[in-house]
C-alpha positions as CSV (number, residue, x, y, z in Angstrom):
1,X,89.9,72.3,101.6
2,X,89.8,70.1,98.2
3,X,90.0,71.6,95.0
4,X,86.0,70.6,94.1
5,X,85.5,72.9,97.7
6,X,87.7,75.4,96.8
7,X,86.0,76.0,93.1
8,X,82.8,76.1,94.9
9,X,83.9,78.4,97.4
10,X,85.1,80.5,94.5
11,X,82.7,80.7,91.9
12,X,80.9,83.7,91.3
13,X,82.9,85.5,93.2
14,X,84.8,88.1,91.5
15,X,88.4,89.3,92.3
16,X,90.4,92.1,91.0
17,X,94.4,91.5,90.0
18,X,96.2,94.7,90.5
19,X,99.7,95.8,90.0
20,X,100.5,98.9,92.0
21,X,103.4,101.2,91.2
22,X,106.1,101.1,88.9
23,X,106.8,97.2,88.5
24,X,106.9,96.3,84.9
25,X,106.5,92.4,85.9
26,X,103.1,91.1,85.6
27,X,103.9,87.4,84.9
28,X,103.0,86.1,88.4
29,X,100.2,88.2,88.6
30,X,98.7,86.9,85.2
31,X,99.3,83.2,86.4
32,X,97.3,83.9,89.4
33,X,94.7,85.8,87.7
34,X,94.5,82.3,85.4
35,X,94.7,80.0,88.5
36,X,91.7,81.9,90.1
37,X,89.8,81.9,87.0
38,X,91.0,78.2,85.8
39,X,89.1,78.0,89.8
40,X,86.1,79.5,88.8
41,X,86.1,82.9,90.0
42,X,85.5,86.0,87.6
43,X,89.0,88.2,87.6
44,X,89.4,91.6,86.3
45,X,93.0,92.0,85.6
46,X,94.4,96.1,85.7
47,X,97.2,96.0,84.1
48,X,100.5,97.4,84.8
49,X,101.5,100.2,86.8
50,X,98.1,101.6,88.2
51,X,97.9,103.8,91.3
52,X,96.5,102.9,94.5
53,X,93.5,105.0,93.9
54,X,92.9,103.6,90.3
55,X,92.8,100.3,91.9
56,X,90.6,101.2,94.3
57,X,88.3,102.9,92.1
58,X,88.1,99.9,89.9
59,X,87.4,97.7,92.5
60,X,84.4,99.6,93.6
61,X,83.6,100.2,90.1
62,X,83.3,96.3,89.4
63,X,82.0,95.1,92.8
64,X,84.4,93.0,93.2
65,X,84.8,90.5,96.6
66,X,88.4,90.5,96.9
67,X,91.5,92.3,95.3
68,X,94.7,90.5,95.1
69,X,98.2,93.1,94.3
70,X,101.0,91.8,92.5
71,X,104.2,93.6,94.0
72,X,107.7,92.4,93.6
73,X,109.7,96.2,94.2
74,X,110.2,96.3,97.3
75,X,107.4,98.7,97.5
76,X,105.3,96.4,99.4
77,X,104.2,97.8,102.8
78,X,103.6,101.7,101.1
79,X,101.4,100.2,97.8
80,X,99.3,97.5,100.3
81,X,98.6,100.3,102.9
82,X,97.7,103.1,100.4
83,X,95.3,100.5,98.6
84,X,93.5,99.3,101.4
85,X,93.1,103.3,102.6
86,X,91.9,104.3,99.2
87,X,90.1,101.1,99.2
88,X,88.4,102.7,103.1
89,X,88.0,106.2,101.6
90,X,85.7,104.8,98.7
91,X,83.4,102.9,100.6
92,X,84.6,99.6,100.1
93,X,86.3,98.5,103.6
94,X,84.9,95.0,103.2
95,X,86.6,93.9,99.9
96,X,89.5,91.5,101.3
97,X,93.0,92.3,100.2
98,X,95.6,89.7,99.4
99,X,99.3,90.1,98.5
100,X,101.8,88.4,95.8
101,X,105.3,88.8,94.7
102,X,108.4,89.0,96.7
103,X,107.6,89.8,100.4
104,X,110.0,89.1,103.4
105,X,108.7,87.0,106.1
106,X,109.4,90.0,108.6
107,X,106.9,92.5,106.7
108,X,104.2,89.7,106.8
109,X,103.0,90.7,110.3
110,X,103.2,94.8,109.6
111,X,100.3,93.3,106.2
112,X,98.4,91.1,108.2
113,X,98.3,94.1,111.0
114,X,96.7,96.5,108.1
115,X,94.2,93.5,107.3
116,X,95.7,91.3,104.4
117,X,93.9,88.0,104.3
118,X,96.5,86.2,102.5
119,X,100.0,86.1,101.3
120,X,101.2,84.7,98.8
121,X,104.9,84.5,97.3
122,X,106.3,83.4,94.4
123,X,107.6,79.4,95.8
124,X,104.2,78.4,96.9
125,X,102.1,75.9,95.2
126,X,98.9,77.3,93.2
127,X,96.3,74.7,94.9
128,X,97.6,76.4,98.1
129,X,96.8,79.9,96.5
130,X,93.7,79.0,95.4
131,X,92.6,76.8,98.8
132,X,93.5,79.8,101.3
133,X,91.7,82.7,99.0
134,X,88.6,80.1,98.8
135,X,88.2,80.3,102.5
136,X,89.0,83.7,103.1
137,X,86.5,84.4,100.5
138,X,83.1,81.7,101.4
């Protein structure tokens, strides 16, 4: 996908930028919630250290289309799972989850199995980022 396709595929569509549990490291997180608006989606950044359930919530809240969690504890497989149950519970099993941070290739499958559409780690290029979330999201 180009980068004129990927902002199309992108625009108007609005994203939440969460970071789940105690990490106090939201650098990567606030360079993708740049990239994606820089791309032309609407992002709705959290903040640090919210709950599953607050991210749910907000998502629901904000209607958003996608939520993307920031996670570089280790915490990765508990904080995706709880999100996307919370995310179930309220109603909103449609909104697409995708994952950043530091996450080993072998817990990849065990986050695709509980339905992440994309994962994203800290080496990979942004255009790449932004062209896999614009066609899990058109």
């Amino acid at each position: 996908m180009s980068t004129l396709q990927a902002t199309a595929a992108l625009t108007g569509k609005r994203i939440l930028i969460g970071k789940p549990g105690l990490d106090g490291h939201d650098i990567g997180a606030k360079i993708a919630a740049l990239t994606l608006r820089d791309a032309g989606a609407e992002v709705i950044y959290t903040g640090l250290r919210r709950s599953p359930g607050q991210i749910a919530q907000i998502a629901v809240d904000e209607g958003v289309d996608a939520v993307g969690l920031s996670i570089l504890s280790g915490s990765h497989r508990e904080l995706v799972r709880d999100v996307i149950d919370q995310l179930r519970a309220s109603g909103a099993p449609d909104v697409k989850v995708f994952v950043g941070g530091t996450i080993p290739v072998q817990d990849q499958p065990y986050l695709r199995e509980l339905g992440v559409v994309g994962i994203f780690t800290a080496d990979m290029p942004l255009e790449r980022v932004v062209a896999e979330l614009a066609e899990n999201l058109s």
